[in-house]
MARZA-536105 format. One line per field, with one value per residue (C-alpha): residue number from 1; x, y, z; residue in three letters. Coordinates in pm, 1 decimal, m for minus. Layout:
# residues N
k (NUM;...)
east (X;...)
north (Y;...)
up (Z;...)
r (ALA;...)
# end
This chain:
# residues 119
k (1;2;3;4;5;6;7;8;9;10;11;12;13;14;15;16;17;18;19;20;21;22;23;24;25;26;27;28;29;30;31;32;33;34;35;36;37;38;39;40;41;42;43;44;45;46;47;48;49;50;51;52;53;54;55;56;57;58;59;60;61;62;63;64;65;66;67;68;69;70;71;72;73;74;75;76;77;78;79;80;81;82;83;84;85;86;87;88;89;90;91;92;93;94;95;96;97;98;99;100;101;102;103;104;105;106;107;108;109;110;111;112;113;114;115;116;117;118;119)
east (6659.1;6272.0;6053.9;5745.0;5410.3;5300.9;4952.2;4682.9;4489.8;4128.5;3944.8;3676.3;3330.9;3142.9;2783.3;2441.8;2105.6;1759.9;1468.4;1134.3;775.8;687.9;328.3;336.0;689.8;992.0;1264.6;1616.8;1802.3;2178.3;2301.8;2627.9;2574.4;2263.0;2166.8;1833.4;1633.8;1259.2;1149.3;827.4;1072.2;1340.7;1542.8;1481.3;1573.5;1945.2;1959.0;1833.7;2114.7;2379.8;2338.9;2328.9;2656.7;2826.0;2638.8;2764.1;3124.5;3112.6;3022.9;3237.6;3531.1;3403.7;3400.8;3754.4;3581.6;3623.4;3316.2;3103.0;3341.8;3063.0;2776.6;2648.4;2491.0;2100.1;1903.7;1896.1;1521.2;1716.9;1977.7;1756.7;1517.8;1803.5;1936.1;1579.1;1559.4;1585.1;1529.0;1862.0;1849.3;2187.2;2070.0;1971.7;2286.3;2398.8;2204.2;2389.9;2683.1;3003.1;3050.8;3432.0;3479.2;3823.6;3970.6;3694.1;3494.4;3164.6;3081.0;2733.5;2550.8;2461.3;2094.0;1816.1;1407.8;1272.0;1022.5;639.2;561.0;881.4;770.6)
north (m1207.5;m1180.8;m1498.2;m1498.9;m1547.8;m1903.0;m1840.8;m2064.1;m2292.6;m2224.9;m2529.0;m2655.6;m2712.9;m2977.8;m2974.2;m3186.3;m3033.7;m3166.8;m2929.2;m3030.2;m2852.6;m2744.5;m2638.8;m2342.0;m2347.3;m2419.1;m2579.0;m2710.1;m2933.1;m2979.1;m3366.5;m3317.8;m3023.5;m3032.5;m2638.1;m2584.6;m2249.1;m2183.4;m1944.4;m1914.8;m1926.5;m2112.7;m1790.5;m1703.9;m2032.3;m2032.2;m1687.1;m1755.4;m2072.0;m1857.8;m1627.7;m1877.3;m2026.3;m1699.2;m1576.6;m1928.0;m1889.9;m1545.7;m1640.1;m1894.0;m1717.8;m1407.6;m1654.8;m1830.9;m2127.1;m2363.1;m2321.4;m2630.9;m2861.6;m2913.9;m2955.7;m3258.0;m3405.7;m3382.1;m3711.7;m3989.9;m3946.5;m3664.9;m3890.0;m4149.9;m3870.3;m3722.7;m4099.3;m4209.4;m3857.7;m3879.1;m3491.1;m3357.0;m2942.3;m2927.4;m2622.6;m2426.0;m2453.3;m2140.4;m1949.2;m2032.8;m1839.9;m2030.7;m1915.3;m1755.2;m1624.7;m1637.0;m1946.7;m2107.8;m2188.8;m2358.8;m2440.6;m2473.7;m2764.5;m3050.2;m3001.5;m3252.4;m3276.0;m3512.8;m3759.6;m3612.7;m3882.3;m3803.0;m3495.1)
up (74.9;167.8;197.8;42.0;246.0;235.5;0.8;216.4;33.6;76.2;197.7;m43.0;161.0;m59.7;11.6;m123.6;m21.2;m58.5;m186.0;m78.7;m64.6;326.4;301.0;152.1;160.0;m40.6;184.2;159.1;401.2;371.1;408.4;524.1;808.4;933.1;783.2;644.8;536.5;385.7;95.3;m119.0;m441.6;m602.6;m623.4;m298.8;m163.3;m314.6;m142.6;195.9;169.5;69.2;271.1;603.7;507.2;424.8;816.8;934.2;807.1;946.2;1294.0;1357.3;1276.8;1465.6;1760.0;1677.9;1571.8;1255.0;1032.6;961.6;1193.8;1515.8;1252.4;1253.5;958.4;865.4;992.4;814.7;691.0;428.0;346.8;247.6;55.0;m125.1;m219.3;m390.6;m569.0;m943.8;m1003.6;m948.0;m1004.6;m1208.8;m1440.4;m1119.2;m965.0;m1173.6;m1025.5;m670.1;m649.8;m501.0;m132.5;m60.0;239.4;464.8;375.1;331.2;m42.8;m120.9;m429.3;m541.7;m391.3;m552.6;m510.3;m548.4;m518.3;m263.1;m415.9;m365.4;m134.4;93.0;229.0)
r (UNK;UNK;UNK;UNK;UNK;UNK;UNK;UNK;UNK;UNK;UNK;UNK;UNK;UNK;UNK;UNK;UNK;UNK;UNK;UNK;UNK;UNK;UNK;UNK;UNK;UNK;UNK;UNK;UNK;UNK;UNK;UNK;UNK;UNK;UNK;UNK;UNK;UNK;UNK;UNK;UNK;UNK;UNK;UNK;UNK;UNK;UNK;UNK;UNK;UNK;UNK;UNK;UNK;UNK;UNK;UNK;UNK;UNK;UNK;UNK;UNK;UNK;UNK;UNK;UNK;UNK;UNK;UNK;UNK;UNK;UNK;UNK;UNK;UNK;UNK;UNK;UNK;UNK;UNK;UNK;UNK;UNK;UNK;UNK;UNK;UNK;UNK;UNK;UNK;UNK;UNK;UNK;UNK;UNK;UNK;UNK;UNK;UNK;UNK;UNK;UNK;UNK;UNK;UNK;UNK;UNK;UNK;UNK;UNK;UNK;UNK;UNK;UNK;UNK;UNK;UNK;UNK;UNK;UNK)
# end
């Protein structure tokens, strides 16, 4: 009698991430690892993120290391941004598609805007 595989679990990546202006700039800082990117749009912002995890993920394991474990979180200045932020982005989060990549899934972030004066 054959024994089935034992189907791995993937591991759920939970992430918040403040959006703030930068100049000219769009920018988003994530709480939890300390992972931040810049665009000139909204759109192009959830890309750039997405697409550092998913290059994050992928280095790690090309190195035969376990994503997002030696990331340390953002300062507390984010934290503390994120925390007074009343403008959470819920509706956008559709438009960031969950991460899955070996083993590994990220939903979309919980993403907030950092007070005007915060920046």
């Amino acid at each position: 009698m054959a024994m089935k595989a034992k189907r791995q679990v993937p591991r759920t990546i939970a992430i918040r991430a403040l959006v703030f202006q930068d100049g000219n700039w769009l920018a988003v800082r994530c709480l939890e690892y300390d992972l931040a990117t810049q665009a000139r749009t909204l759109p192009r912002l959830y890309e750039g993120l997405r697409t550092l995890i998913l290059g994050h993920i992928a280095l790690r394991l090309h190195h035969r290391q376990q994503p997002f474990e030696s990331l340390k979180p953002a300062p507390s200045k984010y934290w503390e941004m994120f925390e007074r932020s009343r403008i959470p982005l819920s509706d956008e989060t559709r438009r960031f598609a969950p991460v899955r990549r070996s083993g590994f899934v990220v939903p979309p972030p919980q993403f907030r805007v950092a007070p005007p004066e915060a920046a």
